[in-house]
N, C-alpha and C positions, 0 to 999 in steps of 0.2 A: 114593727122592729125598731122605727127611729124613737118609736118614745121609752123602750126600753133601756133604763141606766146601764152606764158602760162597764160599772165594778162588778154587779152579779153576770156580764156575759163574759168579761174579761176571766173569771173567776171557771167557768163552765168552760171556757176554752183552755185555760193553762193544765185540763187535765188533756187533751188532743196531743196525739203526737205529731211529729210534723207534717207525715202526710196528708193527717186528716186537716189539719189545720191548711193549708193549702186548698184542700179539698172547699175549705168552706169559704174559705176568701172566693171563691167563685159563684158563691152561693148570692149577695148582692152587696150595694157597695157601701155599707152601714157595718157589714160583718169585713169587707175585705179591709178596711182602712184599721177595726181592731182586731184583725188576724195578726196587723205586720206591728205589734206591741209589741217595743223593743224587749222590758223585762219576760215576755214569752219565750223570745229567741234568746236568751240572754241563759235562760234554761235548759234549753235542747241544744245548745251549742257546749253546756257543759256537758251532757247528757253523753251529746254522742261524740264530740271531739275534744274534750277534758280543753274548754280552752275557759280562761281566766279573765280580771275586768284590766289585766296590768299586757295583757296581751291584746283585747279589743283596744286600750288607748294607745299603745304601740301601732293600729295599725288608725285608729282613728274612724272605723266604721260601726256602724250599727250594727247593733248583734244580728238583726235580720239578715241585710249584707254579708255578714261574715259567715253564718250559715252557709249562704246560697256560694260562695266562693270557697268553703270547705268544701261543699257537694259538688261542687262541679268537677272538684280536682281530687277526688279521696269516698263520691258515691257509692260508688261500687261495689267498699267496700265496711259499709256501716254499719255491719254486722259482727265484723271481727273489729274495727277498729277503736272503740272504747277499751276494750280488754288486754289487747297487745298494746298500747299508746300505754295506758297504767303500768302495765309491765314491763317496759320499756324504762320510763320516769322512773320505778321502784328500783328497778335494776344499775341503771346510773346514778342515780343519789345511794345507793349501798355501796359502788364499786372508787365512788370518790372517796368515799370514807376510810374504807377498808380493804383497798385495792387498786388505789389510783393509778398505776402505771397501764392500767387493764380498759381505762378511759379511750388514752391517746389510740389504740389499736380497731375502735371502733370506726366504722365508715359510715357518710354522709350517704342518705337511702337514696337508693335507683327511683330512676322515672320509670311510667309506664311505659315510655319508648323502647327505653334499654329492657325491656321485661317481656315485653312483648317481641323485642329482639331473641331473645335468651328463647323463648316459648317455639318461636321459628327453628332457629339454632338445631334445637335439639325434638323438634317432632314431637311435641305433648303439653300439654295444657298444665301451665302452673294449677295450686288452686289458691282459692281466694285469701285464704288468710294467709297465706306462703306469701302471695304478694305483698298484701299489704304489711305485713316487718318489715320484708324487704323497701317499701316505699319507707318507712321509719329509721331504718339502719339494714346497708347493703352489708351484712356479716361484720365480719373484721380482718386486718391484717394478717398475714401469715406469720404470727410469731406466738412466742412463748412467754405465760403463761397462756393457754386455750380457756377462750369466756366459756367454756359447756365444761369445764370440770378436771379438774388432776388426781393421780391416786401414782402414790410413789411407793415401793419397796422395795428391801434393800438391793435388788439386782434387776429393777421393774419400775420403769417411768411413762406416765401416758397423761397427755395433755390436750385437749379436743379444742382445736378453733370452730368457731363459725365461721362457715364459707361464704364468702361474698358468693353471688351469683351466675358472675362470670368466672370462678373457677369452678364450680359445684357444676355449670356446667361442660366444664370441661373435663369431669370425673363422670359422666353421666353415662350409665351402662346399658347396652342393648346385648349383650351375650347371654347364653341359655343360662335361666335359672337365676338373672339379676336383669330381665328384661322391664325396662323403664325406668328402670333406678335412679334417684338422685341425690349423689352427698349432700348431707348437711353438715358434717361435722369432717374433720382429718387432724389425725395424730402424728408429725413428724417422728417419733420416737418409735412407734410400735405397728405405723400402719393402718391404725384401726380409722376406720369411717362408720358415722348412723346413717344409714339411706332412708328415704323417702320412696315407698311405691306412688308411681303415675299414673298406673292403669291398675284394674283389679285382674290380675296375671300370672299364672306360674303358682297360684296356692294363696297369694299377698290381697287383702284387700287396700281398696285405694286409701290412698293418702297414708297409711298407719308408715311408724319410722321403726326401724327396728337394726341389730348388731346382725351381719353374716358371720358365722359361726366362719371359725379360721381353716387354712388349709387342712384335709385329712386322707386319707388311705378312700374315701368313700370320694370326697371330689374329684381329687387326683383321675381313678377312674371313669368318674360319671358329671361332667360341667355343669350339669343342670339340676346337679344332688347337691341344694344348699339352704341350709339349716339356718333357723334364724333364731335372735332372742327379739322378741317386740317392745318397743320403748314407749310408744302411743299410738291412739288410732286415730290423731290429726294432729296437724303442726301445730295448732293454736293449745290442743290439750298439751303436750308435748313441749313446749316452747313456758309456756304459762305455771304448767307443774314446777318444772325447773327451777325459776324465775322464784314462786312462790316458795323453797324449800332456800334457796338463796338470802332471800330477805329476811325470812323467819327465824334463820339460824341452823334450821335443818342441817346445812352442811357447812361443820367447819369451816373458818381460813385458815391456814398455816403457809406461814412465809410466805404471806399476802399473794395464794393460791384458794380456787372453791376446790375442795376437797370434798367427791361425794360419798361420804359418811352418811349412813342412815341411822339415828339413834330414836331408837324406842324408849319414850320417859319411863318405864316400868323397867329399863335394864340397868337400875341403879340399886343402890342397896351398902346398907352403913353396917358395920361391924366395930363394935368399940366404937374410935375416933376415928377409924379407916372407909373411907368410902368409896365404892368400886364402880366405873360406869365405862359402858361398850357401845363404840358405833360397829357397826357392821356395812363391808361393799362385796357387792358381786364383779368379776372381771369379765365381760364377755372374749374379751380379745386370747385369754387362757383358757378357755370353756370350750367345749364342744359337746353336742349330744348326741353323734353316731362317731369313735364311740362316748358312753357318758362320763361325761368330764366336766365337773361341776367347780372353778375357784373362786374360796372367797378371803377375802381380809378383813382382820376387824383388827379396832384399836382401841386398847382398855387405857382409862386414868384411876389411877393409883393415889387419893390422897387424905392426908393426914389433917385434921383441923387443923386450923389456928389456934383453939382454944387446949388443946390437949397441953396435960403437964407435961414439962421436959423428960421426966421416968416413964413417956408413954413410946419413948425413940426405938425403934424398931428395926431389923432389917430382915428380908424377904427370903426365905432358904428354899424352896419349891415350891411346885406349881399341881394341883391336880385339875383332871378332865374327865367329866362323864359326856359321850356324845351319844346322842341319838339321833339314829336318820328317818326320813320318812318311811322307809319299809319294814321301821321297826326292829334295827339293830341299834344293839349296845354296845360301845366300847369306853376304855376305862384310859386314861393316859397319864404317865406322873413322869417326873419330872424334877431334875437342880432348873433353879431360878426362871428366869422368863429373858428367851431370845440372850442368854448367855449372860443374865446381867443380874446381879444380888440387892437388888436398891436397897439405901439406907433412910426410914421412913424418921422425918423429927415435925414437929409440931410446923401446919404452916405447907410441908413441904410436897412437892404434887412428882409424880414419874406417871411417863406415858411410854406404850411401845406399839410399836404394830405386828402381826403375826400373822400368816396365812393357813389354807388349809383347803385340800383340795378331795370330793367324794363324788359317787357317782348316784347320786341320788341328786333331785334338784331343791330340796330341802334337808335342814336340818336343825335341830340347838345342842347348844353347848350350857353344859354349870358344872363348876365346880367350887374350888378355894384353892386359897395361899397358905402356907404356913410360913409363921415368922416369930423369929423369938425377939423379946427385949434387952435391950443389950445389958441394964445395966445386971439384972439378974437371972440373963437366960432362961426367960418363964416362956413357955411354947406355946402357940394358939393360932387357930384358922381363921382365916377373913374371908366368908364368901363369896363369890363370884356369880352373878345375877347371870338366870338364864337368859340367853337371846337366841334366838332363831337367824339363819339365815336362808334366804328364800332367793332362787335365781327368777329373772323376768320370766313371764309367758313365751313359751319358744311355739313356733312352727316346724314341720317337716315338710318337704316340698311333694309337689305330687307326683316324681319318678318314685317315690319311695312307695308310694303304696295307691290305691285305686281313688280316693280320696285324700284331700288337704286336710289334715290333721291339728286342733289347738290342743295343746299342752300346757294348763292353769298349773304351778305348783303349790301342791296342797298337803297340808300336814296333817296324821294322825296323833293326836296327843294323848299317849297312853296312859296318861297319870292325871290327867285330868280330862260434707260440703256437696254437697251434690255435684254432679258434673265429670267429664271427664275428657280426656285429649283421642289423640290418635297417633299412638306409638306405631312405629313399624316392629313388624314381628319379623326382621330379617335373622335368619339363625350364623349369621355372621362374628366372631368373635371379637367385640370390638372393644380388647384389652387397650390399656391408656396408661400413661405413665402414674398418677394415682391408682386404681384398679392394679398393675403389677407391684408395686408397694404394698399394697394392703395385706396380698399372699405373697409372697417373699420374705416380708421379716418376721413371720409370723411359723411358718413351715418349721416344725420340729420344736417350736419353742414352747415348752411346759414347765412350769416349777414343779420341784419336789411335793411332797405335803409334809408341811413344817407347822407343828402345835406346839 
């Protein structure tokens, strides 16, 4: 081994990951002195703690060093923390740009002490990737705008903070039918909270986040009858989704808010100079599925080239709607203008609205057209309107409702074409909290019409 040159082992080693590489520095002391090759660690330190060469000379250590002083304080959890740390960084360098007052609201991450406090606190075992965010950023402030997302209309506002940890546990539920639960999210305006399962319980498997369907006629009677929409089935998937539809553009900003818009590139479509494009959102906090109460909102842009001659100025006299729902009805809907409004289209110029529309099916799409004449010769003609679907999440039924836990995928027919776990207490205790009676309070009897 000593008369073996150092470049072809040096070479066979930089494919080892760190444990093995460890593994073999014990091997004898020919391999351990080129185990600890700085450009080695200088790899796996990017690898698994995204760290930089403007950050080793800040701290002035060897990439080796700096390894073993990340793992000592951050081991645990090396599994999640490339993923969340990246999304993390994506998320702050998007939110300076395009959101900056949404920076300051951000808080400096928890220790494991404080985590392990919180884990005592409340009788159940964080999991790992929950942690380790939480060690990168303990949520944020309780204000307005919410870093998880806004959706505004015109009689309907809801804004989702991230919960630091010591409030999240202090919303943290032990009553039937939301046993082990823990916010992650809360809306001053509507109430609404995404919980966290801690245990696999009550119908939930562990860790998945998911919407409690709002007060109804079916909980009022039965505590334990509660209905969910599912957001993800781990924090990291859940957390990361987000993050990624954030950066990418996925979801609007408007008036330096994340707006969760979901726009499908296929829901566009040019007519003449006019071209027509739909995001589409589901409301869980308006929804329910016993009974089925499905709302959603989308938001159309309306616009005109730049390039279009000045005689191509238009303005919008009606609206038509074909919808169909998953069980295979048709309805037809027409219509003066959109949301009460006649826009006047000129070369250049862009109109946006948003509208709702509420069905008891948990799918459906919409297409139709505009009709608009031009103004200067009152010549009449349609502009299409791209189909889009709207799809509410995967719901759950809880297991009072029927002998088994039941999933509920919404699926369309288109006719034309972490291991581990805690030990929650299963006291049947109702241990409502001032979060948890907000959630059902502003919510009881509140439903919008259905407005197309």
């Amino acid at each position: 081994m000593d008369l073996l040159p150092s470049d072809p082992l040096l070479h066979i080693l930089s494919f080892l990951d760190f444990r093995d590489l460890i593994h073999v520095s014990f091997t004898n002391r020919r391999l351990n002195d080129l185990s600890k090759h700085n450009p080695l660690w200088r790899s796996l330190c990017s690898k698994h703690w995204l760290l930089t060469d403007n950050e080793r000379l800040q701290n002035g250590w060897s990439w080796y060093d700096l390894f073993k002083e990340y793992y000592c304080d951050l081991g645990r959890y090396i599994q999640y923390y490339p993923a969340l740390k990246k999304a993390w960084e994506q998320l702050t360098s998007f939110l300076r740009q395009r959101c900056p007052r949404m920076i300051t609201s951000l808080k400096e991450g928890a220790s494991e002490a404080e985590l392990s406090s919180i884990e005592a606190q409340i009788g159940c075992r964080l999991p790992g990737d929950y942690r380790c965010s939480y060690r990168i950023h303990n949520g944020q402030k309780l204000v307005i705008p919410g870093l998880m997302g806004s959706m505004s209309l015109s009689n309907h506002y809801r804004s989702e903070v991230l919960l630091d940890v010591e409030t999240a546990a202090g919303g943290f539920q032990q009553r039937k039918g939301m046993r082990c639960c823990l916010p992650l999210t809360f809306c001053f305006h509507t109430g609404l909270s995404q919980y966290m399962a801690l245990e696999h319980t009550e119908g939930r498997h562990m860790f998945e986040s998911f919407y409690p369907c709002p007060v109804c006629d079916q909980t009022a009677q039965d505590p334990s009858a509660v209905d969910m929409f599912i957001t993800g089935s781990s924090f990291l998937e859940w957390f990361t989704t987000y993050v990624n539809n954030v950066v990418t553009g996925e979801y609007p900003i408007i008036r330096d808010q994340i707006f969760r818009y979901v726009h499908d590139k296929s829901c566009v479509t040019t007519t003449g100079d006019i071209t027509v494009s739909v995001w589409t959102s589901f409301l869980p906090e308006l929804s329910s599925v016993h009974p089925p109460h499905f709302f959603f909102t989308y938001r159309i842009r309306i616009e005109m080239s730049g390039s279009a001659p000045p005689e191509a100025a238009c303005q919008l006299d009606s609206r038509y709607w074909k919808i169909t729902t998953s069980d295979g009805n048709v309805e037809e809907v027409q219509g003066p203008g959109v949301v009460g409004e006649f826009p006047v289209m000129t070369p250049g110029k862009v109109h946006e609205y948003a509208s709702c529309t509420t069905f008891s099916t948990p799918s459906e799409y919409m297409e139709g057209h505009y009709t608009f004449h031009r103004l200067d010769n009152k010549e009449v003609f349609n502009v299409a309107i791209p189909r889009f679907q709207m799809v509410c999440p995967p719901f759950r039924e809880p297991v009072s409702q029927m002998k088994e836990p039941t999933d509920y995928t919404s699926s369309f027919n288109n006719h034309d074409d972490d291991s581990g776990g805690g030990n929650c207490g299963d006291g049947d205790e109702d241990n409502y909290n001032n979060l948890r009676e907000l959630n059902m309070a502003v919510l009881e009897g509140e439903w919008c019409p259905r407005h197309i």
